[in-house]
C-alpha positions as CSV (number, residue, x, y, z in Angstrom):
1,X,15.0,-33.0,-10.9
2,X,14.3,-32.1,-7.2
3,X,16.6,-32.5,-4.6
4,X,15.8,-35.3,-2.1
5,X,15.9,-32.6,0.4
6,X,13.2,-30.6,-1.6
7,X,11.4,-33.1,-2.2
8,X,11.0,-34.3,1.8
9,X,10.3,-31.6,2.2
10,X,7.3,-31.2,0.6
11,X,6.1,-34.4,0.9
12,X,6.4,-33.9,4.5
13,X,4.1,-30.5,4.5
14,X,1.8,-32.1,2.3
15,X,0.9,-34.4,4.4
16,X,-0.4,-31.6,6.7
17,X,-2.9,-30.5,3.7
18,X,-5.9,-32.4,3.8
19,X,-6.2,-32.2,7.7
20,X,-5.2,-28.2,7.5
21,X,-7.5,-27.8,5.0
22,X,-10.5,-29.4,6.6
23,X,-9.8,-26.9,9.6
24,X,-9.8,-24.4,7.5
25,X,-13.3,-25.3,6.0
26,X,-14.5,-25.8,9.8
27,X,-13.3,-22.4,10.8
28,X,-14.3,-19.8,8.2
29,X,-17.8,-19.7,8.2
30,X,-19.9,-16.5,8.6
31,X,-20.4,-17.6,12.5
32,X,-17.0,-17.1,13.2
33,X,-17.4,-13.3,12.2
34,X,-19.6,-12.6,15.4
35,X,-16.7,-13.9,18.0
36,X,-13.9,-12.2,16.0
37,X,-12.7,-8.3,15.6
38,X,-13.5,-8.7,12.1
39,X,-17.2,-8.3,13.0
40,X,-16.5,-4.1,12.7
41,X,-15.6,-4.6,9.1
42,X,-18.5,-6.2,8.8
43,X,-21.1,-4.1,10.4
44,X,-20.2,-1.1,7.9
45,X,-21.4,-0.9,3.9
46,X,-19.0,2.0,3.3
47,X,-15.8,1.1,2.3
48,X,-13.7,3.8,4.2
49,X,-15.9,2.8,7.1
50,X,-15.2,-0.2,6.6
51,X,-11.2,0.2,6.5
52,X,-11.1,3.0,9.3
53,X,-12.9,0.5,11.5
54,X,-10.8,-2.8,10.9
55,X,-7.8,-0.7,11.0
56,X,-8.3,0.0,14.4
57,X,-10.0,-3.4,15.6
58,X,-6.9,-4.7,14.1
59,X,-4.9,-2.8,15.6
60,X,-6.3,-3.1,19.1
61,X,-6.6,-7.1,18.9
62,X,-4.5,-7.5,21.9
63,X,-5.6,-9.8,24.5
64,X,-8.7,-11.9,24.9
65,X,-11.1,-11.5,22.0
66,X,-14.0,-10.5,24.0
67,X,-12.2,-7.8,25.7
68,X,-11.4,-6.6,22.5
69,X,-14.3,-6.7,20.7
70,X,-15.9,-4.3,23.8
71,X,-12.9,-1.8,23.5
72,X,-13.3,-1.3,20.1
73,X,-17.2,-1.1,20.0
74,X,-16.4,1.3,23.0
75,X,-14.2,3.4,20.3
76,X,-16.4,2.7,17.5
77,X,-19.4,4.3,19.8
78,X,-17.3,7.8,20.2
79,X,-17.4,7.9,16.8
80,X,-21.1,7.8,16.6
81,X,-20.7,4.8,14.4
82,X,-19.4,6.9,11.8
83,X,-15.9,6.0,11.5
84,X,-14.8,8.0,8.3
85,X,-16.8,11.3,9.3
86,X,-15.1,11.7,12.7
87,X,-11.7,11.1,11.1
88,X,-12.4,13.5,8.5
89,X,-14.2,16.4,10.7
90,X,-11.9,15.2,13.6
91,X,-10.9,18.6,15.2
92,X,-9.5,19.7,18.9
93,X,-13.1,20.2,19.6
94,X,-13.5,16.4,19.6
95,X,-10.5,15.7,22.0
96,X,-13.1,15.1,25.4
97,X,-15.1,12.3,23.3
98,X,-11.5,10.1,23.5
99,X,-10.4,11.3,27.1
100,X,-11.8,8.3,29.1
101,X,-10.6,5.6,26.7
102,X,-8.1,3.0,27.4
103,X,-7.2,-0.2,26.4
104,X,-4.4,-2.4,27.3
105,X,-1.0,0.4,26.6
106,X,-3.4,2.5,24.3
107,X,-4.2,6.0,25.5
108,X,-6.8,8.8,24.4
109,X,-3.4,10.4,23.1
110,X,-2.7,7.5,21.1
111,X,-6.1,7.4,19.4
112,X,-5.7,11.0,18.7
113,X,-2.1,11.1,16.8
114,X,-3.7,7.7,14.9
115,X,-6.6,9.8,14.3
116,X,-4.5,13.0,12.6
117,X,-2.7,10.6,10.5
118,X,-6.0,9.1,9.1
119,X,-7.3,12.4,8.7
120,X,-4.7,13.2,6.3
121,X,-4.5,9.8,4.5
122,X,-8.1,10.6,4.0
123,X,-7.2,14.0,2.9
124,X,-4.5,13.2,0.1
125,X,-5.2,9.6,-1.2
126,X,-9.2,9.0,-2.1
127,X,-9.1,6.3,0.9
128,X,-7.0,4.4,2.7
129,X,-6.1,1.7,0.2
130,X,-4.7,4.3,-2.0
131,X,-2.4,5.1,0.9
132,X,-1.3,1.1,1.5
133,X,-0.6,0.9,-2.3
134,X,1.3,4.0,-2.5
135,X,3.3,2.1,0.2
136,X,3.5,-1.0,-1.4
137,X,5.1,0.4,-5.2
138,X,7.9,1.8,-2.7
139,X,8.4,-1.3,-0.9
140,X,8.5,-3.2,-4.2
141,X,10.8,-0.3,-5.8
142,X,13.1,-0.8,-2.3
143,X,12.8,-3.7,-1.9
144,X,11.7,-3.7,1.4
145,X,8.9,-5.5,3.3
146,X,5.4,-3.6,2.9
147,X,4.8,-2.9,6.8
148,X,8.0,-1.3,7.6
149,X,7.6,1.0,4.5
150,X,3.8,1.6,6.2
151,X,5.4,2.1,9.4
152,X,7.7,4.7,8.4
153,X,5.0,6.9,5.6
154,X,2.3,6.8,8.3
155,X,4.6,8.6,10.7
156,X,5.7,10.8,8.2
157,X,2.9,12.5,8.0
158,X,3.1,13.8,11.4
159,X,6.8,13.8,12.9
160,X,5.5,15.4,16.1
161,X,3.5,11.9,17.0
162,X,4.9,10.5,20.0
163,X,6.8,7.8,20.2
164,X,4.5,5.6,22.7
165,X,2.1,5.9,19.8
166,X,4.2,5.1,16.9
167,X,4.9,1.5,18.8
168,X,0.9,0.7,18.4
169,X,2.2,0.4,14.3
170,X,4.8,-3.0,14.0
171,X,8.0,-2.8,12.4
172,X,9.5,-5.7,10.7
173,X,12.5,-3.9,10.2
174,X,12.8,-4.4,13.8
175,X,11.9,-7.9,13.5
176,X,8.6,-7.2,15.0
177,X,5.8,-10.1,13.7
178,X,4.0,-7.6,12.7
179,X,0.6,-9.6,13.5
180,X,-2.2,-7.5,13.7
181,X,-1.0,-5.4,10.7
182,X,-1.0,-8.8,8.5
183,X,-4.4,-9.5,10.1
184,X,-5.6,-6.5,8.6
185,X,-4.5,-6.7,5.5
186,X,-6.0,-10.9,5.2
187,X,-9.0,-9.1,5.8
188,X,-9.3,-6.6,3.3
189,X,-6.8,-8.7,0.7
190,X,-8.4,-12.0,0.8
191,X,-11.9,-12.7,-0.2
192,X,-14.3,-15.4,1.6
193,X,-17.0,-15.9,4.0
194,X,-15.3,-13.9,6.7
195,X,-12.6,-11.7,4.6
196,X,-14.2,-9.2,2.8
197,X,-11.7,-8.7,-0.1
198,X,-12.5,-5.0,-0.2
199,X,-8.4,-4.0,-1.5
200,X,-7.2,-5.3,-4.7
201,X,-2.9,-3.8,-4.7
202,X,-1.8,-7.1,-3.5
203,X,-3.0,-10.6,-4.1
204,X,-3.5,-13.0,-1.4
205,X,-0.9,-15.0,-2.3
206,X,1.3,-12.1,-1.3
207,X,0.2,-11.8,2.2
208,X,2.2,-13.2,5.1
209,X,0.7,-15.4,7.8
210,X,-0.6,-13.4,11.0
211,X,1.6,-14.9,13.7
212,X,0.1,-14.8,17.4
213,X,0.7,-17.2,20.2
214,X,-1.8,-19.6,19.3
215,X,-0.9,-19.9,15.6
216,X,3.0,-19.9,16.8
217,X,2.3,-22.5,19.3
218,X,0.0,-24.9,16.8
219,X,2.9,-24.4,14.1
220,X,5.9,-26.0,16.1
221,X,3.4,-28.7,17.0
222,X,2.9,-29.5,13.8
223,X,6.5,-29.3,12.7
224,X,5.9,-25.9,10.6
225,X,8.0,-24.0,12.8
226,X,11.0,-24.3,14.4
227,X,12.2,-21.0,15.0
228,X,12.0,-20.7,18.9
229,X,10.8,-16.7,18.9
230,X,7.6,-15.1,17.6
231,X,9.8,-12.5,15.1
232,X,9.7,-11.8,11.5
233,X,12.2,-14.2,11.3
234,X,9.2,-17.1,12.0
235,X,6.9,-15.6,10.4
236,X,9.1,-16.0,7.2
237,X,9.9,-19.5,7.9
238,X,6.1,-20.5,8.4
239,X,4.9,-18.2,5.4
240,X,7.4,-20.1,3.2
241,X,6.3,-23.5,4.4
242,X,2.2,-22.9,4.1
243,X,3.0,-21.4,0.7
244,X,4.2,-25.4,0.1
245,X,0.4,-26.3,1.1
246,X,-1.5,-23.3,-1.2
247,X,1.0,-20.7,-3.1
248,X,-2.0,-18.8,-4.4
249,X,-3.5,-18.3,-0.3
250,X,-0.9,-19.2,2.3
251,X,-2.9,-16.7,5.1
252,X,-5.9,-19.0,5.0
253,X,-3.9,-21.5,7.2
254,X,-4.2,-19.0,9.9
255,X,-7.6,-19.7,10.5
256,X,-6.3,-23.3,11.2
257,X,-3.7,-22.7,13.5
258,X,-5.3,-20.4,15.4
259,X,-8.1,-22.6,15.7
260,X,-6.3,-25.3,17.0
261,X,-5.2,-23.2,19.7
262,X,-8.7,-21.8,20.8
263,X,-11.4,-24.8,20.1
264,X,-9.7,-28.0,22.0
265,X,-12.2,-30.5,20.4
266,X,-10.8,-29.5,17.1
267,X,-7.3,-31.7,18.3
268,X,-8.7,-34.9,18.7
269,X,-7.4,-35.7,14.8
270,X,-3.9,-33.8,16.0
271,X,-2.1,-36.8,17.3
272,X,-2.3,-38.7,14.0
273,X,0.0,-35.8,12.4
274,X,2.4,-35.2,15.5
């Protein structure tokens, strides 16, 4: 039998489900894809394409999402629109097509040690999924969470990278959130009309909820999270309490929260849950 505190609270985050997962239906549609990052994953057929080009849009989803979406095109257009043949022919030779970039704390010299290290990912694995599920047998044989083991194989395979660049890559061993690097991996782990589903180590119901400002805010709101700080500590707490609502896909909720935060008219039906 379940404990009168299990069972409140569940009862209490179930509540939450039909309106969460209305939002959810509202939210991911293919229009979304064209005001998101995502849209780079989407533009390519190739699969490494496809992965070099979230990876990075990821990555550089700092900020407001139209600034964003122009840095990485900006990026993206360097490459000639070949993501996976720069990386792989990437040589000193190509160093004055990066020079000018810049976006937010990200410098040409940045791009270029995040380069090398896809370059020889590319090299060694047959793309970069094989790299991300190398990662993840070792964080299931250590037991330790699949980012941080990321984190520290990615820098690995260059020790002279700098450190500026190596803090472009989260860490929740340093109770880092970790937000665009669970971002990436909803996209290419979960399967919908905006996730592409392209990586199949991990099920969705493994992935961790990407936790930004918006989602963080809309969460405590809603009674999902009290933790005060946007660390790996909330992003544990809120994981745990959507996998309440859907154990099988507790990152889809991110599409609610987040909404919440950037389309006001979606609150109107808010007050009846808070």
């Amino acid at each position: 039998m379940k404990s009168e505190r299990s069972y409140n609270f569940q009862d209490s985050f179930l509540s939450l489900k039909p309106y969460l997962d209305s939002l959810v239906r509202k939210i991911e549609v293919p229009e979304y894809i064209d005001s998101d990052p995502i849209q780079f994953m989407h533009a390519f057929e190739s699969k490494t394409d496809q992965e070099i080009a979230g990876f990075f849009a990821a990555i550089m989803a700092w900020g407001r999402r139209d600034i964003v979406i122009a840095k990485v095109d900006d990026l993206l257009k360097r490459m000639n629109y070949h993501p996976t043949e720069f990386v792989q022919n990437f040589s000193e030779s190509n160093v004055p097509e990066l020079e000018t970039f810049k976006h937010r704390t990200f410098k040409p010299i940045d791009i270029y040690w995040l380069v090398k290290g896809l370059q020889t990912i590319l090299k060694e694995f047959e793309d970069f999924e094989g790299f991300w599920s190398s990662c993840y047998k070792q964080a299931k044989r250590e037991n330790r969470e699949l980012i941080a083991v990321f984190h520290q194989r990615f820098f690995e395979l260059h020790p002279e990278t700098p450190q500026r660049t190596r803090k472009h890559i989260s860490n929740p061993e340093k109770n880092s959130s970790a937000k665009r690097l669970y971002m990436y991996l909803r996209w290419c782990i979960r399967r919908s009309e905006v996730d592409l589903g392209i990586w199949s180590f991990m099920t969705p119901a493994e992935l961790k909820i990407p936790l930004d400002v918006h989602v963080a805010r809309q969460a405590r709101r809603l009674g999902l999270l009290s933790r005060k700080q946007n660390d790996w500590k909330a992003v544990l707490e809120l994981t745990e309490k959507l996998r309440v609502l859907d154990p099988d896909d507790p990152a889809k909720y991110d599409f609610a929260l987040f909404g919440l935060g950037v389309y006001p008219e979606l609150e109107k039906e808010l007050t009846f849950y808070t």
